[in-house]
Backbone as CSV, one residue per row, in Angstrom:
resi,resn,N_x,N_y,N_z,CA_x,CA_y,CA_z,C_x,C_y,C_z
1,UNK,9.861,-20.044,-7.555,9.483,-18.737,-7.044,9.610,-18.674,-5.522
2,UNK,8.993,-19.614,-4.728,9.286,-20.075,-3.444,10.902,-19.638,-3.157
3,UNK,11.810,-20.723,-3.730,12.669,-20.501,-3.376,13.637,-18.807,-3.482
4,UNK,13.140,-18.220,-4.289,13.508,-16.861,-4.673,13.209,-16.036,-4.096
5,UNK,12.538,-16.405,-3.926,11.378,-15.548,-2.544,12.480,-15.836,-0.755
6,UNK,12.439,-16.925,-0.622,13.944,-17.052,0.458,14.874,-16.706,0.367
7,UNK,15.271,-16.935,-0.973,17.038,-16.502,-1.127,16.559,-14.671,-0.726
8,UNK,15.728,-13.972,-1.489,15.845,-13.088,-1.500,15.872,-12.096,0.358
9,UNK,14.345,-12.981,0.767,14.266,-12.662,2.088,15.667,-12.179,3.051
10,UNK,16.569,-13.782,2.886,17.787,-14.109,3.234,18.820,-12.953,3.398
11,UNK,19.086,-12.596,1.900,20.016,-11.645,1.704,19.463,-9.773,1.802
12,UNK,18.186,-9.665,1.498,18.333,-8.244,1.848,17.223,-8.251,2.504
13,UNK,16.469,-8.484,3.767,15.990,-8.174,4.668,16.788,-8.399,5.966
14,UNK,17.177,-7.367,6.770,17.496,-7.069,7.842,17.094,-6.433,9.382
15,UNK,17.104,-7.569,10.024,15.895,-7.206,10.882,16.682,-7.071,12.073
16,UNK,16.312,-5.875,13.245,16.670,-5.558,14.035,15.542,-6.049,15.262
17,UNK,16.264,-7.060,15.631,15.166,-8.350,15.868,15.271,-8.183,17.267
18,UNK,14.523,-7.996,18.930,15.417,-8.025,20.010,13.998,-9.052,20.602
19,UNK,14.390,-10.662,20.991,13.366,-11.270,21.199,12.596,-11.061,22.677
20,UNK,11.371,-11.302,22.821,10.913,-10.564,24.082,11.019,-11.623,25.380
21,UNK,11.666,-11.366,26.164,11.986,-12.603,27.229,10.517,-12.907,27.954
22,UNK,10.783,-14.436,28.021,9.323,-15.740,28.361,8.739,-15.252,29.512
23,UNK,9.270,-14.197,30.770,8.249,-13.394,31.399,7.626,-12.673,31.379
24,UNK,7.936,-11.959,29.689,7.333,-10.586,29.200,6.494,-10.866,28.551
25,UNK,6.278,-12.548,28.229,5.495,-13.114,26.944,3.845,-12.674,27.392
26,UNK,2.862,-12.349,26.964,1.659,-11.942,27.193,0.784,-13.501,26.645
27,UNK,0.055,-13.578,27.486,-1.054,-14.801,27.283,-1.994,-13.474,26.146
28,UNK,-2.611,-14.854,25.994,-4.113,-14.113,24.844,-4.949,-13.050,25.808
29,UNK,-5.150,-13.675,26.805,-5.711,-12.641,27.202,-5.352,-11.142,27.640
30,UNK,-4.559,-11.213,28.427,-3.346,-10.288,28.557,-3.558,-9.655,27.459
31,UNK,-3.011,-9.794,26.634,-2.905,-8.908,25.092,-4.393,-8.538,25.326
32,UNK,-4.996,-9.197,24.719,-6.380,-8.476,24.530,-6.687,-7.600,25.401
33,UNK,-6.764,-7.308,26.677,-6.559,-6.349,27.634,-6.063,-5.145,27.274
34,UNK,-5.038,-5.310,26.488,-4.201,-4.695,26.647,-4.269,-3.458,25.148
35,UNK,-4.991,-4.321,24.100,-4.928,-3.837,23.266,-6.268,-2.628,23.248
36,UNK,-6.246,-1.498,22.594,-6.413,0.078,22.945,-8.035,-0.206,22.520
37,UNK,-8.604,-1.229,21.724,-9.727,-0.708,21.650,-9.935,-2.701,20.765
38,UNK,-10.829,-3.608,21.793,-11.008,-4.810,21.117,-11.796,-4.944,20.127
39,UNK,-12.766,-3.882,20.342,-13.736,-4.038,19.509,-13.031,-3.681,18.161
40,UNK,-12.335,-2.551,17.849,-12.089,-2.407,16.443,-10.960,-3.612,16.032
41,UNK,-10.290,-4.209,17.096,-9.322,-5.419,16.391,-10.102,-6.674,15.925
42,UNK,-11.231,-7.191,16.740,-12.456,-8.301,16.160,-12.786,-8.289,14.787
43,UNK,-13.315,-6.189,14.514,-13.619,-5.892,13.752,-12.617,-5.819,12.460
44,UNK,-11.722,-5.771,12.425,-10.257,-5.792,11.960,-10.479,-7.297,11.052
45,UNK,-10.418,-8.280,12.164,-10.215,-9.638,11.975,-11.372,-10.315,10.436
46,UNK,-12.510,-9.738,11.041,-13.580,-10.203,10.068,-13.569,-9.056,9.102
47,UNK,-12.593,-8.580,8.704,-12.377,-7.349,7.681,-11.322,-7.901,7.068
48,UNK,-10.400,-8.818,7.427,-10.079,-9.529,6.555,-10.088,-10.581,6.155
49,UNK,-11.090,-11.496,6.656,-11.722,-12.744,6.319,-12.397,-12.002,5.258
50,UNK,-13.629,-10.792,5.343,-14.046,-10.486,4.313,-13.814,-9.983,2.989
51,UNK,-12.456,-9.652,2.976,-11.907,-9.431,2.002,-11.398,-10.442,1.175
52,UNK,-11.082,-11.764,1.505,-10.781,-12.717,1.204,-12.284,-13.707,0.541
53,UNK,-13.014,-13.610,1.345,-14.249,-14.159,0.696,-14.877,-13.393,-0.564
54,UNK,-14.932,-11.896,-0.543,-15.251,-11.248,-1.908,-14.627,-11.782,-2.820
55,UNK,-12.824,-11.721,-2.595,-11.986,-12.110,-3.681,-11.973,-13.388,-4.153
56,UNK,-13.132,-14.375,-3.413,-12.764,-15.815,-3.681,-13.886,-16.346,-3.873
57,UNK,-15.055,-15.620,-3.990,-16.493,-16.278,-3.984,-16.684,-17.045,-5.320
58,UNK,-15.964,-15.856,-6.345,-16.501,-16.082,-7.523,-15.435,-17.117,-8.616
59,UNK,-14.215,-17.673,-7.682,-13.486,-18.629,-8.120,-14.012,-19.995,-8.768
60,UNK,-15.118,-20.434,-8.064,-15.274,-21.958,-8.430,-16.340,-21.611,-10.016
61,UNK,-16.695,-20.644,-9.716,-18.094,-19.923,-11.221,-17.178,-19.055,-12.467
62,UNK,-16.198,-18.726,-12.158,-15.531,-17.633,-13.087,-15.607,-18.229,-14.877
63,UNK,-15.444,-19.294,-14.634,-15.442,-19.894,-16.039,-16.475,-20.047,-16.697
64,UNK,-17.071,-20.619,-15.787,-18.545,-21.055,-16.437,-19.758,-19.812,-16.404
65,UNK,-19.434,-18.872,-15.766,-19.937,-17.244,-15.460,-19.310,-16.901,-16.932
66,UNK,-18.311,-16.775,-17.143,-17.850,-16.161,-18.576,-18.537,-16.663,-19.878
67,UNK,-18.809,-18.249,-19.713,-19.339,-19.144,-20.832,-20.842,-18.524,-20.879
68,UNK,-21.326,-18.472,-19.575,-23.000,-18.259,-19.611,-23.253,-17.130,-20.057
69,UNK,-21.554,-15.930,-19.803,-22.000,-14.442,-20.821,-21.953,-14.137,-22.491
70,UNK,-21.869,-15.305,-23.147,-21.245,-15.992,-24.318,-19.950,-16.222,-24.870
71,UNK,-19.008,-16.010,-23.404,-17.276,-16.764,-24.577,-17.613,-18.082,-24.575
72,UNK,-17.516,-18.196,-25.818,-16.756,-19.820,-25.926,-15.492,-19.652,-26.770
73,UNK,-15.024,-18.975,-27.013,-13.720,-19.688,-27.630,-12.368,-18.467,-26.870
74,UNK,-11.548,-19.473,-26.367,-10.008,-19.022,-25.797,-10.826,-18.750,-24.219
75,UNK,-11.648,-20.021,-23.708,-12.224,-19.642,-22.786,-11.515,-19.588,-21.244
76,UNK,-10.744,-20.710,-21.326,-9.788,-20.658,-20.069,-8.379,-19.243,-19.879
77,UNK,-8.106,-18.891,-20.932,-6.961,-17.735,-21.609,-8.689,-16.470,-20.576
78,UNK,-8.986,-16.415,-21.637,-10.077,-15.500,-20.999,-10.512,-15.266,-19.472
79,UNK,-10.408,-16.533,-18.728,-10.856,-16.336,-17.732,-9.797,-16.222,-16.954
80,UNK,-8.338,-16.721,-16.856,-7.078,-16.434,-16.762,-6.806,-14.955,-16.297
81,UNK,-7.351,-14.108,-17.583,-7.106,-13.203,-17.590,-8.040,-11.937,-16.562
82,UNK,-9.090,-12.399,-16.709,-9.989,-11.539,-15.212,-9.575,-12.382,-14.235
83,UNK,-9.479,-13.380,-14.336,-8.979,-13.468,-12.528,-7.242,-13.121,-12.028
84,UNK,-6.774,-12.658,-12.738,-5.760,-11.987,-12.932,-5.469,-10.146,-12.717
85,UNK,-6.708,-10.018,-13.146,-6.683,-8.075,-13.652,-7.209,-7.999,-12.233
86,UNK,-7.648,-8.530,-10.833,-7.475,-7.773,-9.651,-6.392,-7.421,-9.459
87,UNK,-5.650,-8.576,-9.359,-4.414,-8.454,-8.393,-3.442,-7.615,-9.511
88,UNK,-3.402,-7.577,-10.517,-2.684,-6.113,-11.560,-2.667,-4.829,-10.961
89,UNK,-4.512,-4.578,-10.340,-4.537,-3.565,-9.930,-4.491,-3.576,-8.645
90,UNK,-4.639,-4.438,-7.829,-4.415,-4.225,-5.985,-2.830,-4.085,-6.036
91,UNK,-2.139,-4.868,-6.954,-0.255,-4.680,-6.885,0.121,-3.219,-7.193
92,UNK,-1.059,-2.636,-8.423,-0.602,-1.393,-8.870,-1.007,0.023,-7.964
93,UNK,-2.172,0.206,-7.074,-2.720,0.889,-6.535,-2.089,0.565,-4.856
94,UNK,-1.871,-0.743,-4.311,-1.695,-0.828,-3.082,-0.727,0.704,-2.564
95,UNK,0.335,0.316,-2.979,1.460,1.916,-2.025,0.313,3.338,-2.597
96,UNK,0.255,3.574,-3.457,-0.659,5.036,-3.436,-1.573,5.089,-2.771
97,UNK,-2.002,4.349,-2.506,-3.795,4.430,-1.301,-3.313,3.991,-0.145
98,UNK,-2.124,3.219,-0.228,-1.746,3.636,1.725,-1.241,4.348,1.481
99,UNK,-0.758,5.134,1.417,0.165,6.570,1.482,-1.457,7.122,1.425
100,UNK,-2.418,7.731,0.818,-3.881,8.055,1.321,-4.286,7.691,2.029
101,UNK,-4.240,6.744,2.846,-4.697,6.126,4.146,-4.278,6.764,5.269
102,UNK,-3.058,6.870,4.983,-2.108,7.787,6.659,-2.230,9.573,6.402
103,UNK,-2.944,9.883,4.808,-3.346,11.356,4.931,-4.757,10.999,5.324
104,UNK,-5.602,10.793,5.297,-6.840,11.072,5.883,-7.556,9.767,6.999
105,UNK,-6.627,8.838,6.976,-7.023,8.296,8.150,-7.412,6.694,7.517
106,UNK,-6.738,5.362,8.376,-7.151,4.158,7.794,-8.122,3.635,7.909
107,UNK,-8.825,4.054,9.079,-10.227,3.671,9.540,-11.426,4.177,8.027
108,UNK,-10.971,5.604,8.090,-11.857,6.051,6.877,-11.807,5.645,5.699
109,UNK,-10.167,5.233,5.355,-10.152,4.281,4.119,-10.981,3.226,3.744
110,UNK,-10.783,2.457,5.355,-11.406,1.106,5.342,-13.263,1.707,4.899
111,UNK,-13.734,2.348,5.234,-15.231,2.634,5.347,-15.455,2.803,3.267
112,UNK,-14.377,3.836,3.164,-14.480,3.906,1.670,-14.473,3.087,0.981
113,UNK,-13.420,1.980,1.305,-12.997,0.958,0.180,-14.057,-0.275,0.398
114,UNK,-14.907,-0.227,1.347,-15.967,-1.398,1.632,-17.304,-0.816,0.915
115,UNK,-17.664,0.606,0.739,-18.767,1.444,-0.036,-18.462,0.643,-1.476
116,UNK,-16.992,0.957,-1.913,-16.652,0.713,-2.982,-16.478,-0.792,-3.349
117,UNK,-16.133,-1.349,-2.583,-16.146,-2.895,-3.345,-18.278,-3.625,-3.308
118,UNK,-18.660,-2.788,-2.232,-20.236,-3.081,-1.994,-20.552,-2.714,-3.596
119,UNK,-20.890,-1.684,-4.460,-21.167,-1.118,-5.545,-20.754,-1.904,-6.800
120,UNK,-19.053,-2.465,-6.488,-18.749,-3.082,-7.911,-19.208,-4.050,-7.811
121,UNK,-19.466,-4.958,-6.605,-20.074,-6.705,-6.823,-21.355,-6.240,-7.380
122,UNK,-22.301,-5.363,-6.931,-23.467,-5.357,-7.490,-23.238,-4.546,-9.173
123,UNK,-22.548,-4.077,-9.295,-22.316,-4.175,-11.243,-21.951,-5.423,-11.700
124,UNK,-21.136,-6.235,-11.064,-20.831,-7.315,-11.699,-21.662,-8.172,-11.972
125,UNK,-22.876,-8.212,-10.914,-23.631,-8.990,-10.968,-24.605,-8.434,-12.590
126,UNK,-24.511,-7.609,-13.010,-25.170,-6.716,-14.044,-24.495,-6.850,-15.455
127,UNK,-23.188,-7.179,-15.314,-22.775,-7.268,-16.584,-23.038,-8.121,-17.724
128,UNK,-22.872,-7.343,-18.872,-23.841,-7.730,-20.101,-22.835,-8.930,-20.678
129,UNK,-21.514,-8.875,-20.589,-20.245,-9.866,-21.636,-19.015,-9.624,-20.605
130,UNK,-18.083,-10.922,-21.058,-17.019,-10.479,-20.355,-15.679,-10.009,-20.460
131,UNK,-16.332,-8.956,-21.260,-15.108,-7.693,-21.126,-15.987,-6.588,-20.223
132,UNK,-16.864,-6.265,-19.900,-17.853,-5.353,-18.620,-17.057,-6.371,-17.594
133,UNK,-17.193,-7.375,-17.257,-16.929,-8.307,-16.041,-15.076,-8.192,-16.067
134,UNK,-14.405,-8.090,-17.154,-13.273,-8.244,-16.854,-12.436,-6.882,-15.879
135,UNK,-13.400,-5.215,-16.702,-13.150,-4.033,-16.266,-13.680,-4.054,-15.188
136,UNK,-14.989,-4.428,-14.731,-14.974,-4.575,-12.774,-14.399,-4.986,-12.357
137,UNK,-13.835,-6.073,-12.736,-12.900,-7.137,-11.642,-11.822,-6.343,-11.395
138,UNK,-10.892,-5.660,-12.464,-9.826,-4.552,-12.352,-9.797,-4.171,-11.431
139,UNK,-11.406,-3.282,-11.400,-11.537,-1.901,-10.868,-11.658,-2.656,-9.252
140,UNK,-12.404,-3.954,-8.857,-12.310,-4.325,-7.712,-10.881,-4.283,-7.218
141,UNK,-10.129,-4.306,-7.693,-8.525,-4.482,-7.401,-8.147,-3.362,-6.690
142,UNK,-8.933,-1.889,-6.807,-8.295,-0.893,-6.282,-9.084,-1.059,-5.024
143,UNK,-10.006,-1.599,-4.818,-10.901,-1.732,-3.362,-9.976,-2.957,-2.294
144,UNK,-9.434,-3.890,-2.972,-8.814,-4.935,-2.194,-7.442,-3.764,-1.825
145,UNK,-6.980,-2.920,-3.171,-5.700,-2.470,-3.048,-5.420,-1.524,-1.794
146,UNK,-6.711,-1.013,-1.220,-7.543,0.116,-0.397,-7.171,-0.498,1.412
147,UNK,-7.837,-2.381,1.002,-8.586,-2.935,2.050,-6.817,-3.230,3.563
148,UNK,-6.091,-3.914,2.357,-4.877,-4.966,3.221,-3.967,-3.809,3.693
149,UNK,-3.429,-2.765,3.495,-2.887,-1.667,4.129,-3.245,-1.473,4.973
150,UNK,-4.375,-0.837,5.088,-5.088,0.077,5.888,-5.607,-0.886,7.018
151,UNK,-6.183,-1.930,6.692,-6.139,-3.214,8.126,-5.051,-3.347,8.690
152,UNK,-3.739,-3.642,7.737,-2.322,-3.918,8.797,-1.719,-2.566,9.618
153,UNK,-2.084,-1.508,8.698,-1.694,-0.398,10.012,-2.698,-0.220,10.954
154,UNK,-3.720,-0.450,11.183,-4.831,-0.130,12.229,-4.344,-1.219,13.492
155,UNK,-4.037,-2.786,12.661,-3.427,-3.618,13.781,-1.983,-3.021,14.541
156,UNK,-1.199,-2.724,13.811,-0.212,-2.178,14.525,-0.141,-1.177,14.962
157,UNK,-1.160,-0.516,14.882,-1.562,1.221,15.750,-1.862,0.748,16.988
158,UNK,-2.690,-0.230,17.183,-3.757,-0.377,18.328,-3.331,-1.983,19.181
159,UNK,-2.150,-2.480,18.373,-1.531,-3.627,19.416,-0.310,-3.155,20.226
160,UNK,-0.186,-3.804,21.255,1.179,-3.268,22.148,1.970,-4.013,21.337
161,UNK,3.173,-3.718,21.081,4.508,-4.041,20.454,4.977,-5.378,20.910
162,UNK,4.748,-6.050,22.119,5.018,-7.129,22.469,4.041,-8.608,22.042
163,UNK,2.983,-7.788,21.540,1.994,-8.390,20.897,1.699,-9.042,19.299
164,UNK,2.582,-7.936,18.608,2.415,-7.891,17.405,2.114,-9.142,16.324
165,UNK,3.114,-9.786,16.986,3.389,-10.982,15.830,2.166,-11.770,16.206
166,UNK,2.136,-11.685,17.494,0.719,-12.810,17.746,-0.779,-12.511,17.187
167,UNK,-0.914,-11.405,17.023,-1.806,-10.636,16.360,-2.142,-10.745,14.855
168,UNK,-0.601,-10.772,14.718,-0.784,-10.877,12.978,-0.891,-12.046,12.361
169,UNK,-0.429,-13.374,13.376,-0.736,-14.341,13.748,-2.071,-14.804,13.691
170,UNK,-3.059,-14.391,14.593,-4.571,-14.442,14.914,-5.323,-13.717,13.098
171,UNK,-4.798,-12.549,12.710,-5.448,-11.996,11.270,-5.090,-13.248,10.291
172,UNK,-3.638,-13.916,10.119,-3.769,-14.341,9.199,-5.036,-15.784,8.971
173,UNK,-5.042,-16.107,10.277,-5.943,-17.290,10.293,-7.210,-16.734,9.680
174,UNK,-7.792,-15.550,10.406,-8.985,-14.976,9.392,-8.834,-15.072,8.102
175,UNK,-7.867,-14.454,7.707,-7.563,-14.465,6.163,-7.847,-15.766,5.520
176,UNK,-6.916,-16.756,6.048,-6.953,-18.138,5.571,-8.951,-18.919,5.562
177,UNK,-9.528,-18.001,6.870,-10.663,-18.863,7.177,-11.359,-18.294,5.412
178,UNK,-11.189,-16.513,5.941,-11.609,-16.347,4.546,-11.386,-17.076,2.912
179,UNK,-10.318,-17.313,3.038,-10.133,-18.618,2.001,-10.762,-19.550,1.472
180,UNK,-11.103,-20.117,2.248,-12.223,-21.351,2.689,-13.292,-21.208,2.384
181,UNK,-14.023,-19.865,2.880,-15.576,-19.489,3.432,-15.971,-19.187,1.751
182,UNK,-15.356,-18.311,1.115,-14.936,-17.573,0.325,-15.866,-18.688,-1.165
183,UNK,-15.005,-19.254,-1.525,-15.562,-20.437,-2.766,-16.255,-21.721,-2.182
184,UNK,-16.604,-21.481,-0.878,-18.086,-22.554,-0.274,-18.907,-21.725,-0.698
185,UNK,-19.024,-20.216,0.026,-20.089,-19.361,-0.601,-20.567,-19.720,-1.810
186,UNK,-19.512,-19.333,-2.629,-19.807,-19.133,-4.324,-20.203,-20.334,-4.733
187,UNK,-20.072,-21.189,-4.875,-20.416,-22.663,-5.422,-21.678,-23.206,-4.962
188,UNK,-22.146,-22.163,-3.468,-23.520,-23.051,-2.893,-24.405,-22.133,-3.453
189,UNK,-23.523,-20.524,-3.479,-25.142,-20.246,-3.986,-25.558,-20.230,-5.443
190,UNK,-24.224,-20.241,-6.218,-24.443,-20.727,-7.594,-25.272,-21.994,-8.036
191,UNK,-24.626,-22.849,-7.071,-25.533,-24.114,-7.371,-27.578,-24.184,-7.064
192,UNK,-27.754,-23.123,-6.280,-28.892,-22.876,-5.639,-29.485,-21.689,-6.005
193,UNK,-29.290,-20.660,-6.618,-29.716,-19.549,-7.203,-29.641,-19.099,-8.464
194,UNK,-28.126,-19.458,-8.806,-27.911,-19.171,-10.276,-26.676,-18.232,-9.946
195,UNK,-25.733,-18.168,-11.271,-24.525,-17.526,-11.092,-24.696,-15.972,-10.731
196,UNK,-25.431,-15.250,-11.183,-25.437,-13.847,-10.607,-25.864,-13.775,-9.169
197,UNK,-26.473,-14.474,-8.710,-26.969,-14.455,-7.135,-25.171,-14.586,-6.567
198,UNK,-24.176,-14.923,-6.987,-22.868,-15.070,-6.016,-22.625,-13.550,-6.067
199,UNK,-22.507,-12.730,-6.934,-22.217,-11.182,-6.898,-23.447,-10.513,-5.762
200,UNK,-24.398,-10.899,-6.134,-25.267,-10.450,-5.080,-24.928,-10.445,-3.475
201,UNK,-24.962,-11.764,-3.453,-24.566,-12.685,-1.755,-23.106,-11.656,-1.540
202,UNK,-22.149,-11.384,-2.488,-21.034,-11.197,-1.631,-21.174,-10.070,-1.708
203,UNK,-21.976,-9.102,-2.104,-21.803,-7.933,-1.957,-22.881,-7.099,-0.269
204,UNK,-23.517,-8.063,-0.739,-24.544,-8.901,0.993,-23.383,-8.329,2.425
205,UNK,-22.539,-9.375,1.857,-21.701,-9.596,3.057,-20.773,-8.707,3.141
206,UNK,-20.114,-7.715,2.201,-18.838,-6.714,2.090,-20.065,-5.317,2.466
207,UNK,-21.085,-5.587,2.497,-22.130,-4.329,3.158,-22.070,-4.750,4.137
208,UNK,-22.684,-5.906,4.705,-22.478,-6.352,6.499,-21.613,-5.939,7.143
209,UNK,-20.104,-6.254,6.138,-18.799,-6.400,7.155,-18.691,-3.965,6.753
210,UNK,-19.456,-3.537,6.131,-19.139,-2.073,6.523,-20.177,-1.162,7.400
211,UNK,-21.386,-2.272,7.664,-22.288,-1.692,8.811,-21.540,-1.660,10.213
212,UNK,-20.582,-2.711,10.127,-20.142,-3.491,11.100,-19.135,-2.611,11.315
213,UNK,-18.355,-2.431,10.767,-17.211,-1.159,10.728,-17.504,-0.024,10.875
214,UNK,-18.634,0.547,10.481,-19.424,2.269,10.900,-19.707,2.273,12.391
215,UNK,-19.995,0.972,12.787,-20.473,0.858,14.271,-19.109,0.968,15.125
216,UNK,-17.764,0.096,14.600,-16.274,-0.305,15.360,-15.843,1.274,15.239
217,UNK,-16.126,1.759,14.294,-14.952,3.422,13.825,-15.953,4.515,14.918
218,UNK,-17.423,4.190,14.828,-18.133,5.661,15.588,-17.370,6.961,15.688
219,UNK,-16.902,6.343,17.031,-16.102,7.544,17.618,-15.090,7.605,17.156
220,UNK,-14.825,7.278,15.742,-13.135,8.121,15.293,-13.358,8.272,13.913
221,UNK,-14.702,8.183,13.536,-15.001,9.528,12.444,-14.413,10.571,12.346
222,UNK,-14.490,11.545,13.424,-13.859,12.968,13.294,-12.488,13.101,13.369
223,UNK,-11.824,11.978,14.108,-10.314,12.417,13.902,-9.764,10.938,12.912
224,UNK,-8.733,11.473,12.754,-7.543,10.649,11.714,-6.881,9.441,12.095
225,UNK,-6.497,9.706,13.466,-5.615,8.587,13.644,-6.662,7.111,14.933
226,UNK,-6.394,6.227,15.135,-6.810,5.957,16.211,-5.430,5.533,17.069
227,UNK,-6.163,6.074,17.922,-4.839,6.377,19.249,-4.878,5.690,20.527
């Protein structure tokens, strides 16, 4: 797949590439200076670490979360299959909700799709069997599908062009930290609370990371774009 993934890159991506000469290069700081508003790019950053930790809390428990709702039999097929039905629906929903993102604004997306993933962790944490747990997890898919758009255009709204890559650079490491942070969460507090306390905790934190974002957006509530 790797490799298909290159060949393909290879042959039909075409990039009108013009590299930026080593006096134009911007230090970190520089950029940051430079960029239109730091606070919402910080905020940016831990918006997608947090998205990554929702999606990953409940990795190291998923199985044994399914067993404790009573599957036992075709239990790994089963669990296969919800940790699967996000990304069905973040693949299937992603282009329609950015294309909604650039009609009413990505900032506001982002506020929506963090209400909304806050609400489904706390159903999940509620569910009775896992077919209830398999249809949240879905439905979480349209909140992740909401989240990774609407962050990458806000970065490239609000970075200078000479910046970009370094930027996207600096997000992916969030992402990756989120990785990490993500199934330490889930496994410590499973091991220490019990498996529904991980839906709890991360829904904890996908409310934090949208207090945190009501405060970065303030002043661009009323309009659409940030400029």
């Amino acid at each position: 797949m790797l490799f298909l993934a290159s060949l393909l890159t290879v042959v039909c991506i075409q990039e009108d590439f013009t590299p930026v000469p080593k006096e134009k290069t911007l230090s970190t700081r520089e950029l940051l200076h430079r960029v239109k508003d730091p606070q919402v790019l910080i905020g940016l950053f831990v918006s997608s670490m947090v998205i990554q930790i929702s999606a990953q809390s409940v990795a190291p428990i998923l199985t044994l979360y399914i067993e404790y709702l009573g599957q036992t039999e075709n239990l790994l097929m089963i669990s296969g299959t919800i940790v699967s039905a996000m990304g069905i629906s973040s693949m299937l929903s992603s282009a329609v909700l950015g294309k909604f993102g650039d009609r009413i604004g990505n900032h506001r997306l982002i506020l929506i799709a963090l209400s909304y993933c806050t609400l489904i962790y706390l159903l999940m944490a509620l569910a009775k069997d896992p077919i209830q747990l398999g249809i949240l997890r879905f439905l979480f898919g349209f909140g992740t599908g909401s989240l990774m758009p609407s962050v990458s255009a806000l970065l490239t709204k609000i970075t200078p062009k000479e910046g970009i890559s370094t930027i996207f650079g600096y997000n992916l490491t969030f992402i990756n930290l989120g990785q990490v942070i993500g199934p330490f969460v889930g496994s410590t507090v499973a091991a220490t609370l019990g498996y529904q306390w991980v839906f709890y905790v991360t829904s904890a934190i996908v409310f934090f990371n949208l207090l945190w974002s009501l405060v970065n957006f303030r002043k661009y509530l009323k309009v659409r774009e940030i400029e």
